[in-house]
N, C-alpha and C positions, 0 to 999 in steps of 0.2 A: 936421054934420061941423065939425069944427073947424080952422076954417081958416088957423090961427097952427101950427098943430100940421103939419099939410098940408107946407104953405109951409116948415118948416123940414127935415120929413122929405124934401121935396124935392131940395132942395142936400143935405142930408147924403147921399142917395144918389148926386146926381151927383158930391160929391167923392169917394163910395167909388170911383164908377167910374173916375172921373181915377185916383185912383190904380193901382187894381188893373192898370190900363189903361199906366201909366207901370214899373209894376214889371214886366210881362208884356212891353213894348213891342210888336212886331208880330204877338205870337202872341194879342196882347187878341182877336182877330179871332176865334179860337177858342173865347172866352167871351161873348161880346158878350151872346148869346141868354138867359142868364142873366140878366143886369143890364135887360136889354130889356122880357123876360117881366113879371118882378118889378116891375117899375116899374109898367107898364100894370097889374097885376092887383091891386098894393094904390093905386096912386093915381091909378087912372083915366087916360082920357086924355089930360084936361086937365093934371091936374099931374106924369102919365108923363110926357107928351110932354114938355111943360118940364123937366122934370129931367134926360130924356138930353140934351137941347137944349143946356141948359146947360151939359152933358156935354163936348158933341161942340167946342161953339165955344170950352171952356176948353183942350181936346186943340188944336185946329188955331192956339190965341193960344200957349200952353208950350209946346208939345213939336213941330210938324209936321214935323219931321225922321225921327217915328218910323215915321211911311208906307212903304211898301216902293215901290219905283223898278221901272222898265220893264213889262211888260206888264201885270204884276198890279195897278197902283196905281189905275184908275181901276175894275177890278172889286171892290176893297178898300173905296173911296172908296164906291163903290153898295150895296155893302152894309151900310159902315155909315149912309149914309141913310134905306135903305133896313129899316134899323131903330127907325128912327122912325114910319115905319110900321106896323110889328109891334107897337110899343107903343100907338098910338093907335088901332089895329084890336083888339088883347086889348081895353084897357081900353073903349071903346064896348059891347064884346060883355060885359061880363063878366059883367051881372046878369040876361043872359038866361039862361030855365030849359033853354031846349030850344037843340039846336046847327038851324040850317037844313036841309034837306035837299043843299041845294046846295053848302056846307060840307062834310058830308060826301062827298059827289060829288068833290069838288077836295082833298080828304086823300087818299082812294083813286088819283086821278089823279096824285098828285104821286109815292107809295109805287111806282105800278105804272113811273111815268115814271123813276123814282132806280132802281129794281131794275134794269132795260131799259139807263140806260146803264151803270150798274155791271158789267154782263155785255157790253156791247159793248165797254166800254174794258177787262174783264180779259184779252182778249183779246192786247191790245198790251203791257200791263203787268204786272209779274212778278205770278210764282204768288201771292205774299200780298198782293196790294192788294184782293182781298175781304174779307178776314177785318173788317178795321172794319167794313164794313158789314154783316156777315151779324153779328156783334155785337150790333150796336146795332141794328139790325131784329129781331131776335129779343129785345131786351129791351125794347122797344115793344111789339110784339106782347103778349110774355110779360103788361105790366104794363097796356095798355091792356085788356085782359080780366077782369085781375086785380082792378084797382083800379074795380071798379062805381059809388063812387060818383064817382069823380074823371073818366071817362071825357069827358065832355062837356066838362070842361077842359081834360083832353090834346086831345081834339077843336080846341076854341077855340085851343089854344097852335101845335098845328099847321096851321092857315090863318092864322096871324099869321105864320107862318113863312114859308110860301107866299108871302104878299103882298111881304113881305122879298122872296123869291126872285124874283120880278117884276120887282118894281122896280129890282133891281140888276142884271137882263139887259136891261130899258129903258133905266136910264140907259149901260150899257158902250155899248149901240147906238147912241144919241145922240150919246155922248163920243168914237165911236171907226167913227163913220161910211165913213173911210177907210181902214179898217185892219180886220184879221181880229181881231175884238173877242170871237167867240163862243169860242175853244179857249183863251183866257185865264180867260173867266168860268167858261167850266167846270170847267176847272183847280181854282179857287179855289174853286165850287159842291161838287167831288167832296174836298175838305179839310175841307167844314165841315160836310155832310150827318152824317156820324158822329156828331162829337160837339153837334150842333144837336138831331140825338133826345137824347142822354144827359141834354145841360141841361134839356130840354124834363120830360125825367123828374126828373129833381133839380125843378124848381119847380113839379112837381105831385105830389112828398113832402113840401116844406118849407110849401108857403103854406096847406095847409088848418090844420094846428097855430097858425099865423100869426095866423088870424084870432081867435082870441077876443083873444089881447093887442090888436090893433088898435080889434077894436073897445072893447076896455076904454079903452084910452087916447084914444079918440074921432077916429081916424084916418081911422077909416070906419064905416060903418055894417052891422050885421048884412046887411039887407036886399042890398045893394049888390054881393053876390058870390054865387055860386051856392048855390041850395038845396042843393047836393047837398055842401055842405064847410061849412056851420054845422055850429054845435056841437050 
């Protein structure tokens, strides 16, 4: 691998995200999983995680004004730490062939646990707050069946997610010990579940095309990403 090449695609990614992230301002939150995935799956964990890194503490030295205030800031706050996570869990996992069994175990549980509350909370909230998700669950569904050989990536992308989604209900806990911490996170959980599958499916259309330029240009290496999206 070449490591001048790495190194630069690095920063060029985290400046994409600063920006995308300054043009979007608090709605970046909504994209994040995008910029997260992509990072970890072409530059591993090591130089993912540094590139959102580099991301996050260029956002919080420019811009920290663009956080959102009162309940939501410190579940905002968790998840996007909490996406550094996701990128250094993609990218560790990414050149393995086979997904865990226990992996899978914890996709199913996350699907069954996001259906579960989505039907508990439509309950309170108007007739259309399903419809995203019965969307985007149905086109999950539709394209993780569909797409054979990519499955064990969406696989992988969605325990990256997971992890995210951990981590950002540990830290709200932590942060907010004396305070009803959980109806805020989930708040913020039941806003990004929708569109966190749609990316999840955008970046397992775009990255197997990805890969022969990359590894042309020496970014990475064939071996380094799953068998099942070489060329």
């Amino acid at each position: 691998m070449d490591k001048k090449r790495v190194l630069w695609l690095s920063l060029g990614i985290s400046v994409l995200t600063l920006v995308s992230c300054l043009g979007a301002k608090e709605n970046f939150i909504y994209f994040r999983t995008f910029f997260f995935f992509a990072s970890g799956l072409i530059l591993g964990k090591k130089w993912g995680s540094l590139s959102q890194a580099i991301f996050l503490a260029m956002l919080f030295i420019i811009s920290p004004s663009w956080l959102p205030s009162g309940a939501s800031f410190f579940p905002y706050i968790g998840f996007l730490l909490g996406s550094l996570c996701l990128t250094f869990c993609v990218g560790w996992r990414r050149s393995y062939n086979k997904v865990p069994v226990t992996v899978s175990f914890a996709v199913v549980v996350f699907l069954v646990f996001t259906v579960a509350l989505v039907y508990s909370q439509s309950k309170v909230m108007h007739p259309y707050f399903p419809f995203p998700f019965i969307i985007a669950l149905a086109a999950f569904i539709y394209y993780f069946f569909r797409m054979f050989k990519s499955r064990h990536l969406i696989q992988l992308l969605t325990f990256g997610l997971i992890v995210n989604y951990l981590f950002s209900a540990l830290f709200s806990f932590i942060t907010q010990l004396k305070s009803l911490w959980f109806q805020p996170f989930i708040r913020v959980y039941l806003n990004l579940v929708p569109g966190d599958f749609l990316s999840l499916l955008v970046v397992a259309f775009i990255i197997p095309p990805m890969v022969p330029f990359l590894v042309k240009k020496k970014v990475m290496k064939e071996e380094q990403i799953f068998q099942e999206i070489k060329i």
